[in-house]
Gaussian input, Z-matrix of N, CA and C with variables (Angstrom, degrees):
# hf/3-21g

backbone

0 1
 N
 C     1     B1
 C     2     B2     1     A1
 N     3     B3     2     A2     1     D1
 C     4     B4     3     A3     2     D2
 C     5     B5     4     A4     3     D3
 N     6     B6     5     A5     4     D4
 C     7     B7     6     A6     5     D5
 C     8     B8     7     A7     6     D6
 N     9     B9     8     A8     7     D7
 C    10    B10     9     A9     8     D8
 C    11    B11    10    A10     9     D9
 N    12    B12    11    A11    10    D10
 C    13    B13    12    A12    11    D11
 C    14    B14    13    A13    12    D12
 N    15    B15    14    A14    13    D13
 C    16    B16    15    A15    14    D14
 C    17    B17    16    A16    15    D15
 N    18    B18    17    A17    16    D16
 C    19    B19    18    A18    17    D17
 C    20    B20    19    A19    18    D18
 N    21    B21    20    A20    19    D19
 C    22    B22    21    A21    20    D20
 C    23    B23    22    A22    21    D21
 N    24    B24    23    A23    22    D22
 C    25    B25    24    A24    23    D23
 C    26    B26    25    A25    24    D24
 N    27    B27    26    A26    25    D25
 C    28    B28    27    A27    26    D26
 C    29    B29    28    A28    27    D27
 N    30    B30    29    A29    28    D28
 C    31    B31    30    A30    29    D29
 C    32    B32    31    A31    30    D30
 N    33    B33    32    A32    31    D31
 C    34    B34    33    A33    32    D32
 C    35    B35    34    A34    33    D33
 N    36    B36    35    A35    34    D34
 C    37    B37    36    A36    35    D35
 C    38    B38    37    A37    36    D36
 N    39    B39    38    A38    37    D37
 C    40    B40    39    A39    38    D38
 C    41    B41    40    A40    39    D39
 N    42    B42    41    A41    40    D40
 C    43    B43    42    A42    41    D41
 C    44    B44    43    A43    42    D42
 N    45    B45    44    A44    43    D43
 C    46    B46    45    A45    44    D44
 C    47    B47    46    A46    45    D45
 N    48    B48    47    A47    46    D46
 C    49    B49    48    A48    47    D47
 C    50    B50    49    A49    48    D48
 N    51    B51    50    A50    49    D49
 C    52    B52    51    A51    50    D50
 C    53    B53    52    A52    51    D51
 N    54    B54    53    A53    52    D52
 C    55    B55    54    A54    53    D53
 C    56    B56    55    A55    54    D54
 N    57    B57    56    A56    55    D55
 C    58    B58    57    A57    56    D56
 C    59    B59    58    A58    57    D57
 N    60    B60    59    A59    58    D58
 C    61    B61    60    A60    59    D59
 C    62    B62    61    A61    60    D60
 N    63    B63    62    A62    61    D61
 C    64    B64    63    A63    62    D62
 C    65    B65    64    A64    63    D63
 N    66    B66    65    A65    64    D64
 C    67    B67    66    A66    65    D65
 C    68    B68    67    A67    66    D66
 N    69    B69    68    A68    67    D67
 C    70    B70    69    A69    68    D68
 C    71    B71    70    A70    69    D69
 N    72    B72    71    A71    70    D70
 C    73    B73    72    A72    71    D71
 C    74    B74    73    A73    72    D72
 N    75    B75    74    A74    73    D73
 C    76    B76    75    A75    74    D74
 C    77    B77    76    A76    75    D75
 N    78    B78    77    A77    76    D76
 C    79    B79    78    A78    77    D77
 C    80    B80    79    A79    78    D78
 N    81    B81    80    A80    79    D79
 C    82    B82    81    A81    80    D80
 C    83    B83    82    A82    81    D81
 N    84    B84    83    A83    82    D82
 C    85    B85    84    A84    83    D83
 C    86    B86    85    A85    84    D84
 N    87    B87    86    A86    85    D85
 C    88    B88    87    A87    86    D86
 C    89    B89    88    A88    87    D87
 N    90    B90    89    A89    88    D88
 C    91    B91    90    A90    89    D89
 C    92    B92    91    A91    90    D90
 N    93    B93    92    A92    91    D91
 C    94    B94    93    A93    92    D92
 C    95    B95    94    A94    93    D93
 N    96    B96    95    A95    94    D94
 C    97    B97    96    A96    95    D95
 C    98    B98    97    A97    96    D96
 N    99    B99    98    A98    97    D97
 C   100   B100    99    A99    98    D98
 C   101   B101   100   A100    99    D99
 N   102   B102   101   A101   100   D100
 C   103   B103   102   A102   101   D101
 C   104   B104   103   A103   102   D102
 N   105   B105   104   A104   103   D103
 C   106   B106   105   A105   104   D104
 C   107   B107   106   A106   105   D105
 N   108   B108   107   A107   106   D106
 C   109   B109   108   A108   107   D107
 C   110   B110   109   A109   108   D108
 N   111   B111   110   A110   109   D109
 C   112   B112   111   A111   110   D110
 C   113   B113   112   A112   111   D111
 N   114   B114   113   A113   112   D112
 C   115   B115   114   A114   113   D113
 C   116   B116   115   A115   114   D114
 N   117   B117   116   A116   115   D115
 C   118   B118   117   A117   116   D116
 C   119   B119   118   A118   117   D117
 N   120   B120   119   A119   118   D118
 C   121   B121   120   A120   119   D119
 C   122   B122   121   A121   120   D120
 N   123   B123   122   A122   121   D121
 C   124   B124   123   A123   122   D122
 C   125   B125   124   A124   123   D123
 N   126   B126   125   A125   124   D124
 C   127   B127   126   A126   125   D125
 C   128   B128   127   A127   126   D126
 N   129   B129   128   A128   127   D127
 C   130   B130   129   A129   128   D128
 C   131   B131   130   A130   129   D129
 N   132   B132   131   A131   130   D130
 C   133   B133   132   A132   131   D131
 C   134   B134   133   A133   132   D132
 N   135   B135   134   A134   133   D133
 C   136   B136   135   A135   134   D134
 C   137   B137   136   A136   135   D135
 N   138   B138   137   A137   136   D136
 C   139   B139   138   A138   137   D137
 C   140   B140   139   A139   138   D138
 N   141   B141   140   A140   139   D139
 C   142   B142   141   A141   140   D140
 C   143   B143   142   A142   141   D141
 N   144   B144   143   A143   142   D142
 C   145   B145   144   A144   143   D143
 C   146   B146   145   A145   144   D144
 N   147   B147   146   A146   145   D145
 C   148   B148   147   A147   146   D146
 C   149   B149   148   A148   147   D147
 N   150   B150   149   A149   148   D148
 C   151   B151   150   A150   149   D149
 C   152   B152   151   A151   150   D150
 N   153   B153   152   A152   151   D151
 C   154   B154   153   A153   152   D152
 C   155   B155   154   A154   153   D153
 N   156   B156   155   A155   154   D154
 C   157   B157   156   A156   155   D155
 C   158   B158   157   A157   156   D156
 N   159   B159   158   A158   157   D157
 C   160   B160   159   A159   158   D158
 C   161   B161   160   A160   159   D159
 N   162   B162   161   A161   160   D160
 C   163   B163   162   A162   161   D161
 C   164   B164   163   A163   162   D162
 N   165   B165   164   A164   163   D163
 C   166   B166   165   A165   164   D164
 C   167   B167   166   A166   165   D165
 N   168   B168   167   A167   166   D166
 C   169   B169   168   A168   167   D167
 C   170   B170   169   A169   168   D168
 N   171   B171   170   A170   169   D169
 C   172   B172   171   A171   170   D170
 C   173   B173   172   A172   171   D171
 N   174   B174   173   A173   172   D172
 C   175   B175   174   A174   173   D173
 C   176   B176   175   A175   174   D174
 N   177   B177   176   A176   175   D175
 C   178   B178   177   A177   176   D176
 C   179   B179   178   A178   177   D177
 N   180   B180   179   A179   178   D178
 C   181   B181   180   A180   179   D179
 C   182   B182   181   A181   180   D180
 N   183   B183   182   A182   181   D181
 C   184   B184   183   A183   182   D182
 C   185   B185   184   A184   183   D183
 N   186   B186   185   A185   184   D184
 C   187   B187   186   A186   185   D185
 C   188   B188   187   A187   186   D186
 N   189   B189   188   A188   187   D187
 C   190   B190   189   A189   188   D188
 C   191   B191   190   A190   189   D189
 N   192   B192   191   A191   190   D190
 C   193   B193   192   A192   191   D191
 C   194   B194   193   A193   192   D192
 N   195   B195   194   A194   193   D193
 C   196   B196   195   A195   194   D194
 C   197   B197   196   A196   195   D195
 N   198   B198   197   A197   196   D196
 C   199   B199   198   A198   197   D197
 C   200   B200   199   A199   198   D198
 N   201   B201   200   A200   199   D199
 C   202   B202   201   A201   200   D200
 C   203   B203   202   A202   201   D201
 N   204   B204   203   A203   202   D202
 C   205   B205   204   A204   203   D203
 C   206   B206   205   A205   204   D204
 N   207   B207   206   A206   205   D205
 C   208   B208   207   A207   206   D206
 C   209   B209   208   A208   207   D207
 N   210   B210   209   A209   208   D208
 C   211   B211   210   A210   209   D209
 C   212   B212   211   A211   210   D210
 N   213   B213   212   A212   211   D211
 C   214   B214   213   A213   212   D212
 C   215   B215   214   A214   213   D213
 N   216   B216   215   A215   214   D214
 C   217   B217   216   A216   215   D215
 C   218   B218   217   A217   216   D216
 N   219   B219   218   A218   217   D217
 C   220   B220   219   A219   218   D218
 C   221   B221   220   A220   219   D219
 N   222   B222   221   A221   220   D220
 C   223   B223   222   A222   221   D221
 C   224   B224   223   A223   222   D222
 N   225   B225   224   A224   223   D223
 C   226   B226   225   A225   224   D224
 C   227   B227   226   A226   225   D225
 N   228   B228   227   A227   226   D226
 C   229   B229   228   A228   227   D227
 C   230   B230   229   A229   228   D228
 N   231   B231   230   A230   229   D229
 C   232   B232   231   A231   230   D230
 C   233   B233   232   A232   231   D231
 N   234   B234   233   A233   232   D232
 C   235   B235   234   A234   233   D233
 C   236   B236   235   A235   234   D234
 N   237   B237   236   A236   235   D235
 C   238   B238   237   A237   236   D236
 C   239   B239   238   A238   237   D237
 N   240   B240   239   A239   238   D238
 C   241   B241   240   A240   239   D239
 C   242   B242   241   A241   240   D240
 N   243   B243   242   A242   241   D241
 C   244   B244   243   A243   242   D242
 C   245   B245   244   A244   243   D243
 N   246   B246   245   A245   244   D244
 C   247   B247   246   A246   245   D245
 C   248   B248   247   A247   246   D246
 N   249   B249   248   A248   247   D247
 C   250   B250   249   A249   248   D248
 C   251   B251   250   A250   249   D249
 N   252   B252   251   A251   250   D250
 C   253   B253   252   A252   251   D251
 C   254   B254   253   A253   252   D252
 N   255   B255   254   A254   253   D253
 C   256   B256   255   A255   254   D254
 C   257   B257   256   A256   255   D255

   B1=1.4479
   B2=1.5291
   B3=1.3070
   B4=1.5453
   B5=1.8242
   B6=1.0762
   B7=1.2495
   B8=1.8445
   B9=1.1738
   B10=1.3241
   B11=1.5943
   B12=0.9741
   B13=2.0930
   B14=1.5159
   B15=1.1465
   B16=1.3936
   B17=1.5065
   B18=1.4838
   B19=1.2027
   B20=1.2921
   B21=1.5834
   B22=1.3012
   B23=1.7820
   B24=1.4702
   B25=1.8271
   B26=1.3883
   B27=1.2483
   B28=1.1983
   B29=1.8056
   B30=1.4130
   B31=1.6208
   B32=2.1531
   B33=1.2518
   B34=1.5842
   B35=1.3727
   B36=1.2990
   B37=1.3131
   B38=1.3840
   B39=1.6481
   B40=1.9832
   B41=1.2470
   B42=1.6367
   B43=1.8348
   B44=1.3119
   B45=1.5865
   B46=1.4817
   B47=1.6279
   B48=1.5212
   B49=1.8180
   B50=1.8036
   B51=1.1340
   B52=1.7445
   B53=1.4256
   B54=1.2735
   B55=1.7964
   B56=2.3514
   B57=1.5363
   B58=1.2744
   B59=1.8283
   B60=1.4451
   B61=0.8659
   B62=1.6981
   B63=1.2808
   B64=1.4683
   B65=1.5870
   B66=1.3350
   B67=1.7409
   B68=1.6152
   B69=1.4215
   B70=1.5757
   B71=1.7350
   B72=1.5551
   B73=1.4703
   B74=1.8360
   B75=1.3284
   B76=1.7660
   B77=1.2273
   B78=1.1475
   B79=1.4000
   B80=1.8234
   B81=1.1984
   B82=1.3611
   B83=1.9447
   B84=0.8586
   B85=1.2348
   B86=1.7750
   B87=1.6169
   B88=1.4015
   B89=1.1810
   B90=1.5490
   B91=1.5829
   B92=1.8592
   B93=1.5512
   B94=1.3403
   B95=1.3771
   B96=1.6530
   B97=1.4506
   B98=1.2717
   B99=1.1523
   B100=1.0990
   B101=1.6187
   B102=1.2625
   B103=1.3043
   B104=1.4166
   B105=0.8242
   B106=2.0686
   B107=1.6808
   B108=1.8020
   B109=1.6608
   B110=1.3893
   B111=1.6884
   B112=1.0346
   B113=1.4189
   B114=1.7141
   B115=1.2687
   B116=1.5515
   B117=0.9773
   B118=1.6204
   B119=1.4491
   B120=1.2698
   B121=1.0910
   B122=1.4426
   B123=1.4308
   B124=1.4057
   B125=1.4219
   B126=1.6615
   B127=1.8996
   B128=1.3461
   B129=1.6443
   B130=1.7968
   B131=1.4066
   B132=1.4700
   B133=1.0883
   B134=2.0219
   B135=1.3409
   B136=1.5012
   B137=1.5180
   B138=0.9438
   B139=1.8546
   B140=1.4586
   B141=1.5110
   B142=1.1474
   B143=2.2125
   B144=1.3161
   B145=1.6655
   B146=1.5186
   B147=1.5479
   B148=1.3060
   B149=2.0065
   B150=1.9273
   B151=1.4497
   B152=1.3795
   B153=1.2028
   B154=1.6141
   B155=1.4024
   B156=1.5311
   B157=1.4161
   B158=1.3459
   B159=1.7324
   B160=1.6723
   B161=1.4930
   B162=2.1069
   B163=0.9399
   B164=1.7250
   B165=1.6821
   B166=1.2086
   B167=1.4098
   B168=1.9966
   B169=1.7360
   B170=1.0497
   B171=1.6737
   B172=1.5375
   B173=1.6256
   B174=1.0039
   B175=1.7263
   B176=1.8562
   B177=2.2029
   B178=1.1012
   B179=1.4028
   B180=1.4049
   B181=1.7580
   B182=1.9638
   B183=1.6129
   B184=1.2671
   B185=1.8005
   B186=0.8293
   B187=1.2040
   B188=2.0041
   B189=1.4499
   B190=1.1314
   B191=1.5914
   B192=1.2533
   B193=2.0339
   B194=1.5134
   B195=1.4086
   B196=1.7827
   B197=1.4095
   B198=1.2125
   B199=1.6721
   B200=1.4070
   B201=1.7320
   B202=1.3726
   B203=1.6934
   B204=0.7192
   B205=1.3676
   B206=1.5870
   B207=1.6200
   B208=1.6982
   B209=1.5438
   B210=1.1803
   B211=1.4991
   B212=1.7699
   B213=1.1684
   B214=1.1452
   B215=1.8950
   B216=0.9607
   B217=1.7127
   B218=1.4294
   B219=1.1904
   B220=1.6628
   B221=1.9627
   B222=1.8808
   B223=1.2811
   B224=1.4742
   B225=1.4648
   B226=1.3806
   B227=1.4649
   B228=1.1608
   B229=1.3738
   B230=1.3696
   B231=2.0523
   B232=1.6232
   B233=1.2880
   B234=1.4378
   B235=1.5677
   B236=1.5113
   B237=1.1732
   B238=1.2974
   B239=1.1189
   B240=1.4983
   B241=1.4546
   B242=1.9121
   B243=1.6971
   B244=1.6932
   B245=1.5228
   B246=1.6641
   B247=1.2468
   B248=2.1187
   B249=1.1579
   B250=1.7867
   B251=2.1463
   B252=1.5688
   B253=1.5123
   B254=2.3034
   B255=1.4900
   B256=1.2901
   B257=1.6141
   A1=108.46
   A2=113.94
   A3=113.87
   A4=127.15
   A5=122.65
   A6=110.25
   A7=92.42
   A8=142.02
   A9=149.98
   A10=125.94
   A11=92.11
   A12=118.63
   A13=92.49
   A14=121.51
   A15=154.66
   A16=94.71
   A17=130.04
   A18=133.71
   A19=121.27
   A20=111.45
   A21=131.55
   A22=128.16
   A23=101.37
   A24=97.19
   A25=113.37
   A26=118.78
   A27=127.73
   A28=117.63
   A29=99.69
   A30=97.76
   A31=97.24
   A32=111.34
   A33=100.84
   A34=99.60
   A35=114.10
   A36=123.60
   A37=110.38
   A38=101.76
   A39=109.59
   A40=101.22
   A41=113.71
   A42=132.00
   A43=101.31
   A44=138.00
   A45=122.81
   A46=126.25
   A47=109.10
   A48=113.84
   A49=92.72
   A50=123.83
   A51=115.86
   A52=110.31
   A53=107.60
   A54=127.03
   A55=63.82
   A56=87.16
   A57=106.61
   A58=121.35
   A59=129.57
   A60=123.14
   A61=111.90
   A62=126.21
   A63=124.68
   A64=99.45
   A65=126.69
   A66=120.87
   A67=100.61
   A68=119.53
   A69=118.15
   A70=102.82
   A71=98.86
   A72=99.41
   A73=100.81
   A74=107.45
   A75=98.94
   A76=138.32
   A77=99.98
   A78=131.78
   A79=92.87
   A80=128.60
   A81=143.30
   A82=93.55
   A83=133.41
   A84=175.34
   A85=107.26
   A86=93.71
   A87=111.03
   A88=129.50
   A89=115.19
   A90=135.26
   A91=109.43
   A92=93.32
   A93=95.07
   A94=96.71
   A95=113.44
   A96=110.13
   A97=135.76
   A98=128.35
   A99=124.85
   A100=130.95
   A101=133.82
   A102=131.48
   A103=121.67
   A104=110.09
   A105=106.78
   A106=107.93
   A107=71.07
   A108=114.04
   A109=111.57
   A110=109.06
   A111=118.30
   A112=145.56
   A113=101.28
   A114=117.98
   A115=116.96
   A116=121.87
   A117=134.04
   A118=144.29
   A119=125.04
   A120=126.78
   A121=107.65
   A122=109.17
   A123=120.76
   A124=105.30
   A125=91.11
   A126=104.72
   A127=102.88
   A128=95.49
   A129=127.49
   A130=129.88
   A131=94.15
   A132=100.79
   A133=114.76
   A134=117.23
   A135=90.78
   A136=128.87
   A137=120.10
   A138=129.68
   A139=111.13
   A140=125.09
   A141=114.93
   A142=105.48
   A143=96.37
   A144=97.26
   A145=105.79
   A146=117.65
   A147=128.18
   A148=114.06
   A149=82.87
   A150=111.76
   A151=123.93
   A152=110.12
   A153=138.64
   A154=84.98
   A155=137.10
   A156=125.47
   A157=118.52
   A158=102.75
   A159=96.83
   A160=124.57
   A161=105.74
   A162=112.33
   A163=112.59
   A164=117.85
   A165=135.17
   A166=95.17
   A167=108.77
   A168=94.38
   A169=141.75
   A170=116.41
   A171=102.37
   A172=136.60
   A173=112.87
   A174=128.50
   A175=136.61
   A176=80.18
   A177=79.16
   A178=136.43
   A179=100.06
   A180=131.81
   A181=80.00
   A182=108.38
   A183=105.05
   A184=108.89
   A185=112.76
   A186=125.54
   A187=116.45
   A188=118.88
   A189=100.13
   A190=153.31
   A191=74.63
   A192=86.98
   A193=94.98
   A194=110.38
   A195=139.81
   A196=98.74
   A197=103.67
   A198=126.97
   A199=120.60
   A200=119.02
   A201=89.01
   A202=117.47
   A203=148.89
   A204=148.21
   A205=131.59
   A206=104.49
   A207=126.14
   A208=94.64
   A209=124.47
   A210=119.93
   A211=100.77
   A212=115.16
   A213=102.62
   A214=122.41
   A215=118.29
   A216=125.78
   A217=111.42
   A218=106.48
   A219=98.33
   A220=81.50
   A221=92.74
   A222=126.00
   A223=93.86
   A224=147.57
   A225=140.80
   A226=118.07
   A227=121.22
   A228=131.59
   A229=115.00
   A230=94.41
   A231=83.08
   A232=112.17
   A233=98.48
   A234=110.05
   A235=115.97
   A236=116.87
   A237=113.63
   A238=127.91
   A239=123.48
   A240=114.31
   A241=130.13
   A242=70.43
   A243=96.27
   A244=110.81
   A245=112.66
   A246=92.55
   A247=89.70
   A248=101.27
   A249=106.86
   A250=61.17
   A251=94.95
   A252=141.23
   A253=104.91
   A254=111.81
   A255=109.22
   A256=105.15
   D1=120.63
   D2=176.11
   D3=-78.26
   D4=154.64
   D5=-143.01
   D6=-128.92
   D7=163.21
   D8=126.69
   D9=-133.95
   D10=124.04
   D11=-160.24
   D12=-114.17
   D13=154.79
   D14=-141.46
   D15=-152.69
   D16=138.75
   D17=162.60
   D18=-162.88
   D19=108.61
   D20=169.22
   D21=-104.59
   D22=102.78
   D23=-168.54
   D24=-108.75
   D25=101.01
   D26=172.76
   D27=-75.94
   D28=113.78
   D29=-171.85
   D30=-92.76
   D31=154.46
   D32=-169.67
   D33=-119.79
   D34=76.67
   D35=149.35
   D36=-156.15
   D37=-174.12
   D38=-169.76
   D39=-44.81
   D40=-73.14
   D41=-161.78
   D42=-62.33
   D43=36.14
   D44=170.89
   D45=-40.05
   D46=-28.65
   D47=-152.38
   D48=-72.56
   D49=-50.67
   D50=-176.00
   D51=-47.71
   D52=-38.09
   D53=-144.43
   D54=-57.30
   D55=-82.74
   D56=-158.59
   D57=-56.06
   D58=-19.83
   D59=152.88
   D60=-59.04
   D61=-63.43
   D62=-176.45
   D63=-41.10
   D64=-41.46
   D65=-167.52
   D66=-61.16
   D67=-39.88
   D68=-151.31
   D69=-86.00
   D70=-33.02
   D71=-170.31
   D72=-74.25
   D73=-40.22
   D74=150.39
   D75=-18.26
   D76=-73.29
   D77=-168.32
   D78=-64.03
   D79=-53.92
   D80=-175.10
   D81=-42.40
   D82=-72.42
   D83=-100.05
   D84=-117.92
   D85=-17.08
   D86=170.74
   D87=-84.52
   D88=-32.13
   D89=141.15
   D90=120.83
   D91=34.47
   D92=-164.43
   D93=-104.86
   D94=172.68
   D95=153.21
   D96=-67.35
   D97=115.38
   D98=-159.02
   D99=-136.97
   D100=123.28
   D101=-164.96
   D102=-110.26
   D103=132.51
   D104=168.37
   D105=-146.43
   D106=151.39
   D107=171.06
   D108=-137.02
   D109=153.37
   D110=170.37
   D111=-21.85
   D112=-15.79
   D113=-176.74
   D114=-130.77
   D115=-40.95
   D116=144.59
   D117=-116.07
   D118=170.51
   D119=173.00
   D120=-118.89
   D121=153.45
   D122=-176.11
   D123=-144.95
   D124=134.65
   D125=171.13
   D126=-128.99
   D127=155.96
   D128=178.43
   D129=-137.93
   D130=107.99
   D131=-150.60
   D132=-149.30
   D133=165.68
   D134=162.72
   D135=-82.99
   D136=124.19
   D137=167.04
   D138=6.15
   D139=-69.26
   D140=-158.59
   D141=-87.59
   D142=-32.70
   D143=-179.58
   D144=-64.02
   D145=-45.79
   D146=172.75
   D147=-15.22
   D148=-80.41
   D149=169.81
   D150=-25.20
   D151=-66.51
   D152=-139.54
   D153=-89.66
   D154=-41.05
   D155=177.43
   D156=-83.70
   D157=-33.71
   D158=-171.91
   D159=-83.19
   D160=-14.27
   D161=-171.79
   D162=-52.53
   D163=-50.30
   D164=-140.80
   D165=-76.51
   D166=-52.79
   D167=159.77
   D168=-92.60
   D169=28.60
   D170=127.26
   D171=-96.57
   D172=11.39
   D173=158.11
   D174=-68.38
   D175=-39.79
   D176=164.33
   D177=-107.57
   D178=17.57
   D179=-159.82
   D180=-96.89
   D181=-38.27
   D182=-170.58
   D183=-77.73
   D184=-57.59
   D185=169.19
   D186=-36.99
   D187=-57.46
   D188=159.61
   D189=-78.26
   D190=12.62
   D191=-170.58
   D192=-127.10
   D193=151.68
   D194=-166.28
   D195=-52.57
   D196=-54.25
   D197=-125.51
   D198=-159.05
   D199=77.32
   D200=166.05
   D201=-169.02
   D202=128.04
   D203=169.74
   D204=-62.60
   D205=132.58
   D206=-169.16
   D207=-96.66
   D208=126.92
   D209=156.55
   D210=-98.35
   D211=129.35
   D212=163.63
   D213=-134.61
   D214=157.12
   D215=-175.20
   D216=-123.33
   D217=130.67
   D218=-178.58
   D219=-137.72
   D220=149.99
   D221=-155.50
   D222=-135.23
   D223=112.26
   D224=141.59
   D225=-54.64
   D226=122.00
   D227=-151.41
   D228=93.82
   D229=161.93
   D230=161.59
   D231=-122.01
   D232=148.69
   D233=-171.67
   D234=-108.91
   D235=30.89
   D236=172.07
   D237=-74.11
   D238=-18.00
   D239=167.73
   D240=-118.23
   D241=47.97
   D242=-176.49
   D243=-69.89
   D244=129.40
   D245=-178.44
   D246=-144.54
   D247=146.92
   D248=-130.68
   D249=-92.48
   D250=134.38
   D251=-172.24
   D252=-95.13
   D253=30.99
   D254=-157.54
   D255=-167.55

């Protein structure tokens, strides 16, 4: 089952920009399709490989930092080559 996830990580302190560059170049590194903007990141991918890689770095993304919040969106299908019909 193919998957598209949404990911926005807000780290809660002053120095946020490392917190969150180090998360994306991660995330890069996972080998998925993957998109960014200024405000989120997005992967494409299947469901269970998705999981099984991204879970661990976000645990340990959680684990080293104080403070901080994951927004996340999950989409059945993939929507990466969505292109808005309007």
């Amino acid at each position: 089952m193919k998957l598209s996830i949404e990911l926005t990580l807000t780290p809660l302190k002053d120095n946020y920009v490392p917190t969150i560059k180090t998360f994306i170049l991660q995330v890069r590194e996972l080998g998925f399709v993957t998109k960014e903007n200024p405000l989120s990141t997005q992967i494409y991918g299947d469901f269970d490989n998705v999981m099984n890689k991204l879970l661990p770095l976000i645990r340990k993304t959680f684990v080293e930092e104080a403070a901080l919040m994951l927004h996340i969106k999950m989409v059945k299908g993939d929507r990466s080559n969505y292109e808005p019909d309007f």
